[in-house]
C-alpha positions as CSV (number, residue, x, y, z in Angstrom):
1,X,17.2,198.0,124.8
2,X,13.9,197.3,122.6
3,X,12.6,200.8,123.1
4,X,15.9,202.4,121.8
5,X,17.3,203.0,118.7
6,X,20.2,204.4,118.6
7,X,22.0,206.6,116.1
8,X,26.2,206.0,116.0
9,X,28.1,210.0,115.5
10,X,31.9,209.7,113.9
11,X,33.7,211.8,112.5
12,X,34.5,209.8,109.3
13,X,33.0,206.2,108.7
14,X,34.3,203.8,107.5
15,X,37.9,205.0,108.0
16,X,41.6,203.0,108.2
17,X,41.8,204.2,111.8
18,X,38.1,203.8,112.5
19,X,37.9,200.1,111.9
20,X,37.6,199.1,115.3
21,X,34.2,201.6,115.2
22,X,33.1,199.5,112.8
23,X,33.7,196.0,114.6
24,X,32.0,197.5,117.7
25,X,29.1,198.4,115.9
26,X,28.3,194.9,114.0
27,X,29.1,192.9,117.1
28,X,26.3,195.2,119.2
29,X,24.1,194.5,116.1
30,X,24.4,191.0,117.0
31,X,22.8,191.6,120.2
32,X,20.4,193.0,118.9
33,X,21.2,196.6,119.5
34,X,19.6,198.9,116.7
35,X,22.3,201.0,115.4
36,X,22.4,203.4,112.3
37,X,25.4,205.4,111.5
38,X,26.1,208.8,111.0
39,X,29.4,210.5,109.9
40,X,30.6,214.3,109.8
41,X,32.7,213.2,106.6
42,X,32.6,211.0,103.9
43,X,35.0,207.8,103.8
44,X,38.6,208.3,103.8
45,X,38.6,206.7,100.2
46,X,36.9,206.3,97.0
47,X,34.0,203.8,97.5
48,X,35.4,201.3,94.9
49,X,38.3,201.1,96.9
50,X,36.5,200.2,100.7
51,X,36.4,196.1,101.8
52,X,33.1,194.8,100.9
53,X,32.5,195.2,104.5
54,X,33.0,199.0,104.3
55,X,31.0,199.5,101.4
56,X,28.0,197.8,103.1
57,X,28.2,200.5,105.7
58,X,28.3,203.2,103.3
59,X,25.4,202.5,101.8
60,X,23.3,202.8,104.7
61,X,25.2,205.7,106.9
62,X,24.0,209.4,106.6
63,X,26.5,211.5,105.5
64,X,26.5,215.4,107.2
65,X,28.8,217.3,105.5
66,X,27.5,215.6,101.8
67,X,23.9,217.0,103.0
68,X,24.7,220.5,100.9
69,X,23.2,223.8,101.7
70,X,19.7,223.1,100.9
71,X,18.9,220.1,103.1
72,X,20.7,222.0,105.7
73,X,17.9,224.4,105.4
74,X,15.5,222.5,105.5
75,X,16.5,221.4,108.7
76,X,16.8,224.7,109.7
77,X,13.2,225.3,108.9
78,X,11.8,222.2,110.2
79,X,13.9,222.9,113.2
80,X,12.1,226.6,113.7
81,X,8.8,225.0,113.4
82,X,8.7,222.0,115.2
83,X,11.6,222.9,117.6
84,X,12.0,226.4,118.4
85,X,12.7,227.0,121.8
86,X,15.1,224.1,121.2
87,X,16.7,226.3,118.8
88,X,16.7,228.9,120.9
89,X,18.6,226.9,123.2
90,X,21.1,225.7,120.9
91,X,21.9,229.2,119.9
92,X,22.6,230.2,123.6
93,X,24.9,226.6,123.7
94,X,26.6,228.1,120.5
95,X,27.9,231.6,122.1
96,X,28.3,229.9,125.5
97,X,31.1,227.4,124.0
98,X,32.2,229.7,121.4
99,X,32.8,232.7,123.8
100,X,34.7,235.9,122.3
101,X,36.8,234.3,120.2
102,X,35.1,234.8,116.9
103,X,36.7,231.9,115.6
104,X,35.3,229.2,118.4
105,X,32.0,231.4,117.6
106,X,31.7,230.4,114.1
107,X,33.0,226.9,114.3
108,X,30.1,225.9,117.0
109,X,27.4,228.1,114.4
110,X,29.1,225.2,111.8
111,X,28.8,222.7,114.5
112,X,24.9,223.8,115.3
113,X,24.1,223.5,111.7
114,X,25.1,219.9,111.7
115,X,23.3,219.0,114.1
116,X,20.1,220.2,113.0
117,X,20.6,217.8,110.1
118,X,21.4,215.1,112.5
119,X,18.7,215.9,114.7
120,X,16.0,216.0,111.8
121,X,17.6,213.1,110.6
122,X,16.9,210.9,114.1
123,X,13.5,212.3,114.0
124,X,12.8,210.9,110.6
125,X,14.6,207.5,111.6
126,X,12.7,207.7,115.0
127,X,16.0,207.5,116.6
128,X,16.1,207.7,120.2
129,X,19.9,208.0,121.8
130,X,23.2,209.5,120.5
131,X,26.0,208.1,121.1
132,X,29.3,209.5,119.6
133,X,33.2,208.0,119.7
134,X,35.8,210.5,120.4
135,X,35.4,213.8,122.8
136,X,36.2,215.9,119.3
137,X,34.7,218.2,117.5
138,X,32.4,215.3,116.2
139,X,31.0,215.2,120.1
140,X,30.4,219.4,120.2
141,X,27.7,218.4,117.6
142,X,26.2,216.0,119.8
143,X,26.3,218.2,122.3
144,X,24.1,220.3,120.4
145,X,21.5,217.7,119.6
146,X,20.9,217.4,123.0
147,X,20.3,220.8,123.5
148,X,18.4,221.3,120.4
149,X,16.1,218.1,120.3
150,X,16.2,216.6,123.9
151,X,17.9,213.5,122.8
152,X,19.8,211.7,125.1
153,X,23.7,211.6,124.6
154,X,26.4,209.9,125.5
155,X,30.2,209.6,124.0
156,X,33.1,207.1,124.1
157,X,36.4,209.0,125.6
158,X,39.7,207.8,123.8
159,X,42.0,210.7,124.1
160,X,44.7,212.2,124.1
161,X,44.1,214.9,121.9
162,X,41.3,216.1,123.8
163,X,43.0,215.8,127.1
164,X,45.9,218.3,126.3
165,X,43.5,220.9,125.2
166,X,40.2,220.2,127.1
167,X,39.0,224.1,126.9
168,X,39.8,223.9,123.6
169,X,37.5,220.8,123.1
170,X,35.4,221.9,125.4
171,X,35.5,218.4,126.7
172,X,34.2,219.8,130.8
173,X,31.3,221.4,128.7
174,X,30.5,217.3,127.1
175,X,31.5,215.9,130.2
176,X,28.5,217.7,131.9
177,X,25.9,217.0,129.4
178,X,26.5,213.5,128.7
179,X,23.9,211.5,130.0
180,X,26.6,208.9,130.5
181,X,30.3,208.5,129.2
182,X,32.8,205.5,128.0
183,X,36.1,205.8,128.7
184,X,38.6,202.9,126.5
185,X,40.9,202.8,129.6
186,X,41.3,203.7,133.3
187,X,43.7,206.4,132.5
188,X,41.0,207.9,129.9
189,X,38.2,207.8,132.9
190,X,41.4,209.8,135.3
191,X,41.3,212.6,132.9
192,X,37.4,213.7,132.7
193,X,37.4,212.9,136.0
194,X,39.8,215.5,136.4
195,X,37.9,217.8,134.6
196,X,34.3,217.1,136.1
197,X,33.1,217.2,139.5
198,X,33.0,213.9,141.9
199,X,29.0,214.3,141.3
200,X,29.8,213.6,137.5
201,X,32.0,210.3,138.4
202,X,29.2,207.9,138.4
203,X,28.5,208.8,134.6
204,X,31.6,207.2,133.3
205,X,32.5,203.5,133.1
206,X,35.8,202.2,131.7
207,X,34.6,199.8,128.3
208,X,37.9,198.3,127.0
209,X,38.4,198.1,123.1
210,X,38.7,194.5,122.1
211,X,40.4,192.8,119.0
212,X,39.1,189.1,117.4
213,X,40.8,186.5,118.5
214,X,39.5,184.0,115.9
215,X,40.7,186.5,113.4
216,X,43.7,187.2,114.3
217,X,45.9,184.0,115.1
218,X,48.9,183.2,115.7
219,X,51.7,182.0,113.1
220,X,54.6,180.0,113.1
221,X,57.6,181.5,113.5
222,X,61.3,180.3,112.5
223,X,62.9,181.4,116.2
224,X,65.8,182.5,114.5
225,X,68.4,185.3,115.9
226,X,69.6,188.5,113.1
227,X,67.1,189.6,110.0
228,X,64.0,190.2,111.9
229,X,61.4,191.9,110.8
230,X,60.4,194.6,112.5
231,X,56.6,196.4,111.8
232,X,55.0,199.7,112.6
233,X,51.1,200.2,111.9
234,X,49.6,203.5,112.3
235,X,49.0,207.0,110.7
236,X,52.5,208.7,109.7
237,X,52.0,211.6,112.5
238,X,54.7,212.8,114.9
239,X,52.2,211.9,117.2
240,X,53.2,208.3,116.8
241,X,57.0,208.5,116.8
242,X,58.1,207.3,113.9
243,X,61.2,208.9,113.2
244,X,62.5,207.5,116.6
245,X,62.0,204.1,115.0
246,X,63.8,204.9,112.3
247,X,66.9,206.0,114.3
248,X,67.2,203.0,116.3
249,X,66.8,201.0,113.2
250,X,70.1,203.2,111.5
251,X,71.5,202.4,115.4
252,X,71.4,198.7,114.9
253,X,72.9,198.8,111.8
254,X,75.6,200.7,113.0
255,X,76.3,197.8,115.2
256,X,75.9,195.3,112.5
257,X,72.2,194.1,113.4
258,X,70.3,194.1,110.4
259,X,66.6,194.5,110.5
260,X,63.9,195.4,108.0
261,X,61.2,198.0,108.8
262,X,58.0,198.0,107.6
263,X,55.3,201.2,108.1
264,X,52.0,200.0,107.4
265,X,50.2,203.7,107.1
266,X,49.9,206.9,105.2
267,X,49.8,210.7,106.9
268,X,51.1,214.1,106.9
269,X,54.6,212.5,107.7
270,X,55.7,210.5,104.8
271,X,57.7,213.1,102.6
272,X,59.6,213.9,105.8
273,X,59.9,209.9,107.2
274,X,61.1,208.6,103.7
275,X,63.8,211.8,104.0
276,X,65.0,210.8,106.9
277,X,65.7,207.4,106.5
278,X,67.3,208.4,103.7
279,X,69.3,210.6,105.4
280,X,70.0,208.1,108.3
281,X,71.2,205.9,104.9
282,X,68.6,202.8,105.7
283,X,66.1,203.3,102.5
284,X,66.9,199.9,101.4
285,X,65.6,198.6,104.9
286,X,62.4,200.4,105.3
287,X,59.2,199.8,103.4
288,X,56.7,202.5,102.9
289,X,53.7,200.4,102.3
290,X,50.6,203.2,102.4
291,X,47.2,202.9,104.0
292,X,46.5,199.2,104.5
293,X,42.8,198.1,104.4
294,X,40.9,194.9,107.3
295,X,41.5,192.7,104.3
296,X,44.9,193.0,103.5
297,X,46.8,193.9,107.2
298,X,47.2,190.1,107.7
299,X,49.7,189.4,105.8
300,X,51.7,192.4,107.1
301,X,51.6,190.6,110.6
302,X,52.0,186.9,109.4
303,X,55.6,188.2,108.3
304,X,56.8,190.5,111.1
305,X,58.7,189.0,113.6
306,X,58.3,192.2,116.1
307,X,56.0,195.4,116.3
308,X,57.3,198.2,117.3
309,X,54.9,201.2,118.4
310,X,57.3,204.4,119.6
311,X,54.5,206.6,119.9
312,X,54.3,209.7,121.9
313,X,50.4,210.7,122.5
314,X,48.1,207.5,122.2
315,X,44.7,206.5,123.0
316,X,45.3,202.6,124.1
317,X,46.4,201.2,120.4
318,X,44.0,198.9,118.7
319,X,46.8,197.9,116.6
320,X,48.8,196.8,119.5
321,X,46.0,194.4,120.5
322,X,46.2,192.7,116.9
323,X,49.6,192.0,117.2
324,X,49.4,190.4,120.6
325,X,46.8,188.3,119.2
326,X,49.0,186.8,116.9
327,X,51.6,186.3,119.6
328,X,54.4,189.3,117.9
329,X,56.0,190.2,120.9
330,X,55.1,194.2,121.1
331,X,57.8,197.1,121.7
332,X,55.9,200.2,122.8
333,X,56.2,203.3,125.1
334,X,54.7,203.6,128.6
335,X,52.3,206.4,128.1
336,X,48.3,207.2,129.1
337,X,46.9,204.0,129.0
338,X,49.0,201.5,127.5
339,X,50.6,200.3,130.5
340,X,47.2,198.5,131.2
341,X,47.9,196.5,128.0
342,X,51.6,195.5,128.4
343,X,53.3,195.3,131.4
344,X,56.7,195.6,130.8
345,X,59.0,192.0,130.8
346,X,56.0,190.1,131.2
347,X,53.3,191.1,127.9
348,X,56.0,193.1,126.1
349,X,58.6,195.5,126.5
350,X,57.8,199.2,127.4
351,X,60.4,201.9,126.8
352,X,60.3,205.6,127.5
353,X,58.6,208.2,124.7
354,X,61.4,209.5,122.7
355,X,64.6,207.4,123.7
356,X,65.6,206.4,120.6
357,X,68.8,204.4,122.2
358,X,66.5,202.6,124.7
359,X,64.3,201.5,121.9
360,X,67.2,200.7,120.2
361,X,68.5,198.5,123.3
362,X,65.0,196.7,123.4
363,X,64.4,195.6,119.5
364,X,68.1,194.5,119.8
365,X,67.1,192.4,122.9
366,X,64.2,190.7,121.1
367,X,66.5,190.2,117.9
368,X,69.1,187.8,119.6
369,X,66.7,186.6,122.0
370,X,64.2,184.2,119.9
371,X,63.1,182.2,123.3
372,X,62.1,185.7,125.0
373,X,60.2,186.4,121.3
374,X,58.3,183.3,122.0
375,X,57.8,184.0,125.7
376,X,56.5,187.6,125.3
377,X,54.1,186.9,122.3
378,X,52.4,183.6,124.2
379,X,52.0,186.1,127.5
380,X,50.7,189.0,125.0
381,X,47.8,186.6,123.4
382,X,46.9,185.7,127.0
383,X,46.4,189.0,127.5
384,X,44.3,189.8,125.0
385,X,42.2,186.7,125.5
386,X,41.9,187.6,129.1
387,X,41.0,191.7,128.9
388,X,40.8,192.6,125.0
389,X,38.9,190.2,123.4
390,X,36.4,191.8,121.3
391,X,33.2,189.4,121.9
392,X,33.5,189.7,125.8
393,X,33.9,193.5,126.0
394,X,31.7,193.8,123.5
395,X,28.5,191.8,125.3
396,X,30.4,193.9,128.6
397,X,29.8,197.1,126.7
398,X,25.9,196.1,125.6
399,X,25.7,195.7,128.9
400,X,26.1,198.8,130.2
401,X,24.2,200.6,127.5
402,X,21.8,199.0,128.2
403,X,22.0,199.2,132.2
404,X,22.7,203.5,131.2
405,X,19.8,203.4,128.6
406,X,17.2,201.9,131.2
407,X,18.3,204.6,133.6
408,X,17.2,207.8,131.6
């Protein structure tokens, strides 16, 4: 690992739903790994208003889009002389993934130009490797590092967004010229091995996602059956369900077991969440609480008896893994890869996507059952102690790089 220094590509650093980006990257710095960040956006929020933490990283991350027009040419020139049949190449790479469609075509001319400032940007940092999280648009850039500069490239596979419009992502296209490929779960590394040919399987290697332990510990709990608390964290997107939530929550009380519900997240959702519960006449039992920064979530899970994720589309929840850490017995749905987190009855309960009453069945299960609270949240710390502790898949993931990076 000594004679690489690798440059980190995401899509927007730091971010609420990136934190676990951020974790990764300072525990690899404590193995020495070089790392320097670069993101397509700037931070999700004002910079007074990051953890101390956050604001740290801003400071020393290079930010794309904030570049402006004339640094952007300046790549472009710098590019031209000291790289131009690598331009060349990246042009080809730009009407090959953007095809006819005009629109594609202009996005990956977008996409070319930010990497030209990423690529200039290695070069001036004497940056050796790529690596980028998520397959998306963020990874099309990379992409065209490669085949600008000659770097080498890799990215870490979460899905599923990716995986439902792979064309559109033009995730076989990544899959190809990765050098080598992360996949957060074994149900990630099944989909781009679905899109690639066997040759291609050898690139990929399943790194789990990991929470702290020591940060996240259990709390005591009363045991006591009625009045639980029930909590949701995660972006208000259809994606994650919410709205099923809420009608198993209006269920219970229609059978006189009371619950409180608390949505730690903002998104495109809210206006239409806060109606419905409205609507379903349980405002007075749900708490909207916004976008919840590293340094405040705690509490949020010190005082919930049960999370509850009813998600349709996932990855393999990060959030899911903090909660099991501090033993709060976990209601999700059995989708991609989450089933290699909980196994139903034994880590948590599983339920299917979109069946509000079984979700309703299963909270009302863990309400009047405190022992099987108690059982399922001591299993799901095991768990993550066992397979999602951050330190172990960490070091397992340095590993690999540097096993992948001794390879090229």
């Amino acid at each position: 690992m000594k004679q690489h220094r690798i440059a980190y590509l995401v899509s927007q650093y730091p971010a609420y739903s990136h934190t676990f980006i951020l974790r990764e990257i300072q525990q690899l710095r404590q193995f020495d790994v070089s790392i320097v960040v670069a993101s397509i956006n700037l931070p999700d929020r004002p910079f007074e208003k990051l953890t101390s933490l956050e604001r740290e990283e801003a400071e020393h991350t290079f930010y794309i889009k904030h570049q402006g027009i004339f640094k952007a040419t300046t790549a472009l020139t710098q590019t031209l002389f000291f790289k131009p049949f690598g331009l060349v190449k990246g042009l080809k790479q730009v009407v090959k993934l953007g095809g006819r469609d005009v629109k594609r075509l202009l996005f990956n001319v977008f996409y070319l130009i930010e990497a030209l400032l990423v690529g200039q940007w290695m070069r001036s940092q004497q940056l050796t490797h790529l690596h980028v999280h998520f397959a998306t648009p963020a990874a099309s850039v990379g992409l065209l590092v490669k085949a600008v500069f000659g770097y080498s490239f890799s990215f870490t596979v979460h899905g599923p967004d990716e995986f439902y419009d792979a064309p559109g992502y033009n995730l076989p296209e990544k899959i190809l010229a990765a050098d080598f490929i992360f996949c957060i779960s074994h149900y990630a590394r099944s989909q781009v091995m679905k899109l690639s040919p066997i040759k291609a399987w050898p690139k990929f290697d399943v790194c789990r996602l990991g929470v702290d332990p020591q940060r996240f510990i259990p709390q005591a709990k009363t045991g006591n059956t009625g009045n639980c608390n029930l909590l949701c964290v995660g972006r208000l997107t259809s994606a994650k369900g919410q709205a099923i939530l809420l009608e198993a929550v209006a269920q219970l009380h229609q059978q006189d077991i009371f619950v409180t519900l608390t949505l730690v997240g903002m998104g495109p959702d809210q206006q239409s969440l806060t109606q419905y519960a409205e609507t379903l006449g349980i405002s007075e039992q749900v708490i909207f609480t916004g976008a919840v920064d590293q340094d405040h979530i705690l509490a949020y899970y010190q005082a919930a008896d049960i999370f509850v994720l009813p998600s349709f589309a996932e990855g393999l929840p990060v959030v899911l893994m903090e909660a099991m850490a501090m033993e709060i017995p976990c209601i999700t749905t059995a989708i991609t890869g989450i089933p290699e987190l909980i196994q139903h009855g034994q880590d948590g309960l599983l339920v299917a996507a979109a069946d509000s009453e079984g979700l309703r069945q299963a909270i009302a299960k863990l309400v009047n059952d405190p022992l099987l609270r108690i059982q399922l949240g001591k299993a799901g710390r095991l768990k993550v102690l066992s397979d999602y502790d951050l330190f172990k898949n960490t070091r397992y993931l340095f590993e690999k790089l540097a096993r992948r990076l001794a390879d090229l």
